[in-house]
N, C-alpha and C positions, 0 to 999 in steps of 0.2 A: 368462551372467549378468553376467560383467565388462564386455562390450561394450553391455550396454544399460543399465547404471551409468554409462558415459564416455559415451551420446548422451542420458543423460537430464541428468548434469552441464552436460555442453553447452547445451541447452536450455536448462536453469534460468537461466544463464549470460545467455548471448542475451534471455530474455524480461526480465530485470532489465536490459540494455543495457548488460552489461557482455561482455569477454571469456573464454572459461571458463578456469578454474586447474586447474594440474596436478591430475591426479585425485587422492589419500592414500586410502590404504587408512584406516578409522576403524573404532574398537573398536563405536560404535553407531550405528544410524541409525532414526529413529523419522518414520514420514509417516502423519500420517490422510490418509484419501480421502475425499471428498465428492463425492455427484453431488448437482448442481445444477440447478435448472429456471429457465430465466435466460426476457429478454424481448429487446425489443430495441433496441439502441443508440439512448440518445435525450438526450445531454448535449444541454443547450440552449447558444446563443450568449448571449455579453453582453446585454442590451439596449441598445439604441440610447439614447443619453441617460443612461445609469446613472450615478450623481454617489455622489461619495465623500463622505460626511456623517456626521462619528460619533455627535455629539447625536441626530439622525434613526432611530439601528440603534433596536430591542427589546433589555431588558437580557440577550436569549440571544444575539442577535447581537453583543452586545458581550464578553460571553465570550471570541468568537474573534479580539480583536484582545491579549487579555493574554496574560502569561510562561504557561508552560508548562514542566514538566520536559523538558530538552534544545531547548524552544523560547523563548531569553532575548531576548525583544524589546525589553528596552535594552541590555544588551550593547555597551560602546560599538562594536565592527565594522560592528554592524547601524546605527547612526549612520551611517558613513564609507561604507559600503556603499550606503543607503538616497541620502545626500545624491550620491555621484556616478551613479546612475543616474538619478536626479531633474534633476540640472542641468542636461538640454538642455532642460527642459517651463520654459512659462512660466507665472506666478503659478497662470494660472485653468485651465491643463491638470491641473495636478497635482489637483483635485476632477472629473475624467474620468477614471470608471473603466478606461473600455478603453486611453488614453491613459497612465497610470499602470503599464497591465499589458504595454505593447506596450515603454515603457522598461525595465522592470524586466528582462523577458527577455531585449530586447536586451541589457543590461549582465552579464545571469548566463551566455549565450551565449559571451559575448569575453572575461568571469571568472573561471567553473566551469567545473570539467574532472573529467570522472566516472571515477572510478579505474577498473580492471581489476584480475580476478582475483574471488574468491570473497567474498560478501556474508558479513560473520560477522551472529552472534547481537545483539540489540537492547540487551544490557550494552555489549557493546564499541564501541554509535555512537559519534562525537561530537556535542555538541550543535553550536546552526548557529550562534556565534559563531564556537567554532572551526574550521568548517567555511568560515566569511567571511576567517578571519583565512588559512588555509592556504589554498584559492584552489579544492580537491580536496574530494571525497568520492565513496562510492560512494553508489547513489540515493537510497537512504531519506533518508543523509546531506544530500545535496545540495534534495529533498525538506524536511528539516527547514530550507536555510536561505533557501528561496523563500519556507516558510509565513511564516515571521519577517520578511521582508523585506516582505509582504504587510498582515500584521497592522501594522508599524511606518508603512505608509502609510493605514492606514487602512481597509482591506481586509479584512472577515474571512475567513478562510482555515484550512484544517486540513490535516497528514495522511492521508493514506488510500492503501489497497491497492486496484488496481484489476487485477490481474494485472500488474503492478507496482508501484511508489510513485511517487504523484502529489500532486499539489496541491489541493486544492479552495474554490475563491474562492467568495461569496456577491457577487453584485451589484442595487442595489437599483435599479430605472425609476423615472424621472418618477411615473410611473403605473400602479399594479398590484402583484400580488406579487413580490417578489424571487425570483431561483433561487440554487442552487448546482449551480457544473458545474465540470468538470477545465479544469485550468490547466496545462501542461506543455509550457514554450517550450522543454525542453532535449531534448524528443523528439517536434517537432510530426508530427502525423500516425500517431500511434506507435499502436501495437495498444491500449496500457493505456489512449488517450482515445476508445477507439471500441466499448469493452467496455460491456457494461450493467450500472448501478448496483448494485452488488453489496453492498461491502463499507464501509458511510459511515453508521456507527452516529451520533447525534448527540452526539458529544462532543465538546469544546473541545481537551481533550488528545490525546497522541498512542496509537492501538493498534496494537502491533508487529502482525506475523501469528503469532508466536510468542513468549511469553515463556516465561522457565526460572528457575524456584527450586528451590534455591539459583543462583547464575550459576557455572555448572561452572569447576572450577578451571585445566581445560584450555581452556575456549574452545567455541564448536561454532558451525558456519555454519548459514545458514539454505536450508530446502528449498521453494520454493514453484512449483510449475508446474501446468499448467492445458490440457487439449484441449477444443476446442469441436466442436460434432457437430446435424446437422440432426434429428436422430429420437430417441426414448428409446430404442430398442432398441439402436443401438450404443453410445449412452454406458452402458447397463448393462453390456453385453457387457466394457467396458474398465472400466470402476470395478471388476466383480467382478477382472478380472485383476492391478488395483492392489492393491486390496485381498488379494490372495494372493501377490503376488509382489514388490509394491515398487516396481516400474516399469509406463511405457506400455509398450505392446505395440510394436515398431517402425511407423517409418512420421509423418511429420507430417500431422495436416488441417488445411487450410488456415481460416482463419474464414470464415463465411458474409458474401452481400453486406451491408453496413449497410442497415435496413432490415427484415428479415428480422423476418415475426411473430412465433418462437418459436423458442427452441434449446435444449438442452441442455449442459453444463458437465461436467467430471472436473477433480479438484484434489486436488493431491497435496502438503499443508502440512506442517511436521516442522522436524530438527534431526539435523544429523550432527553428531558430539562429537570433537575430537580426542580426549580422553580417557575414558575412561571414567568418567560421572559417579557421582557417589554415592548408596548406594541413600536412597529416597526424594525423589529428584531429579521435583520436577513440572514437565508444562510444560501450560501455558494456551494453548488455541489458537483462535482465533477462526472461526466457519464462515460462509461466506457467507451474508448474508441480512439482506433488508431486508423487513418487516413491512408498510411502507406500499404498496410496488409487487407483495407475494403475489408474490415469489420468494425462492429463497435455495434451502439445503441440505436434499435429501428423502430420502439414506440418506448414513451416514457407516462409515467402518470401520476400526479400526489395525492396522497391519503395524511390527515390529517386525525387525532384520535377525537379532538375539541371541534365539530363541525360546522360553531356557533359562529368561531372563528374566520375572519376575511383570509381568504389567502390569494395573492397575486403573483402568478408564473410568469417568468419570462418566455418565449421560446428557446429551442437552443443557440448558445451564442456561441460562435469561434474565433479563437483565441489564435493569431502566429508569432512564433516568435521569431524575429526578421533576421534574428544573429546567426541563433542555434537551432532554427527550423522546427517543425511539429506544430501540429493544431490540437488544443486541448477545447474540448464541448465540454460548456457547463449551461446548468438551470441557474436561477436566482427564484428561494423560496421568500414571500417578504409575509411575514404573520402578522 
């Protein structure tokens, strides 16, 4: 059991792009499992021609260029930030989307430097001023201070989990509808941009993958990992074993080619606690699933590592948001 705690650490580690932290022994460890019916990889490209025009957004697309808690888009860093990545682009580049996004990364590249060691809980981020001002974050971190950098040029842009934390920019053509797709120049090529649409509820602000009320007195990191599998029947076969035991089975598989008509998903969401938090302690946990693509989460399950422990699930509940549309499914774990 300890050996497949330090290769699932590990993992969790790696799939956020960070390096893993020494293991701690922790008083709790709480992970739902979700199996997931996923599709497949289809972020679209920029369009050709896409022009940054804020008058032009809908007032939902304008949503995503304002403040957000932990995301201060005047801030003066995000100023200072914004204007030296900007300064090699001349007047009429900086209203070219792709031109706009190919600086930005470049400068967050040779700027930001993504910490190592163990992602804590979504109390203990910082927001992306101070993430601009220190030069570091870990991803989510570094995440919130792309989104701001995006929004301050005009870009709308949000958070999102994509089996890691990504970016997600809106670009609007000449001609036709807008998309929104992953933006992540600080891990091009990276597993999290080639995942399919999962986890991109329509909101403006940001959703942890886990939130905890109260925000435990000790601290607790976050658990998020994810195998992907060509057939239902082995992802059954491994959810049922998460769901019983806590961890994958050993063994990585690898992801199917991009491309691929259908796959299957296991996810293993939660929160390890340095301390033991206090009873009553809930966490909100969001499940994969998007409404409009008919995929997302089709069984879920909680494992707890303390069994002594009461625990009361909610079932799934859905969430709309009546402005900016999108249904987000969450659990409620209450310990």
């Amino acid at each position: 059991m300890v050996g497949r705690r330090r290769a699932t650490a590990a993992a969790a580690a790696l799939l956020l792009g960070a390096w893993p932290a020494p293991v701690r022994a922790v008083p709790l460890e709480v992970r739902v499992a979700a199996l997931v019916e996923a599709g497949p990889p289809a972020w679209p490209s920029i369009p050709a021609g896409a022009r940054i025009d804020r008058e032009s957004l809908s007032f939902r697309r304008r949503e995503f260029l304002k403040p957000a808690p932990g995301l201060p888009v005047g801030d003066p860093a995000v100023g200072r930030a914004l204007a030296a990545a900007l300064a090699p682009l001349s007047r009429e580049a900086r209203h070219e989307t792709r031109r706009v996004l190919a600086a930005l990364g470049d400068w967050a590249a040779r700027n930001l430097v993504e910490e190592g060691g163990g992602v804590t809980g979504p109390a203990q981020w910082r927001d992306a001023g101070s993430v601009l001002r220190a030069g570091t974050g870990n991803g989510f971190e570094l995440v919130r201070a792309l989104t701001v950098l995006c929004r301050a040029a005009g870009i709308p842009a949000r958070p999102s989990c994509n089996g890691g934390p990504v970016t997600v920019v809106y670009a609007s053509p000449p001609r036709g509808p807008g998309v929104w797709t992953v933006w992540d120049p600080l891990h091009p090529g990276g597993p999290a941009t080639t995942l399919p649409i999962l986890w991109l509820p329509l909101r403006a602000g940001e959703i942890p993958p886990v939130a905890v009320r109260p925000p435990p007195p000790g601290g607790c990191r976050l658990i998020l990992e994810h195998r992907r599998w060509l057939d239902e029947a082995s992802a059954r076969a491994v959810f049922t074993t998460l769901s019983i035991t806590g961890a994958f089975p050993p063994g990585l598989v690898m992801p199917p080619a991009a491309g691929t008509p259908s796959r299957w998903e296991v996810w293993a969401i939660g929160a390890a606690f340095d301390a033991a938090p206090p009873p009553g302690t809930a966490l909100r946990i969001p499940l994969p699933y998007v409404k409009e693509l008919g995929i997302g989460t089709r069984a879920h399950a909680v494992w707890v590592s303390d069994p002594a422990r009461r625990v009361a699930v909610t079932p799934p509940q859905s969430e709309t948001d009546q402005e900016l549309g999108g249904i987000l499914m969450t659990v409620a774990v209450r310990l």
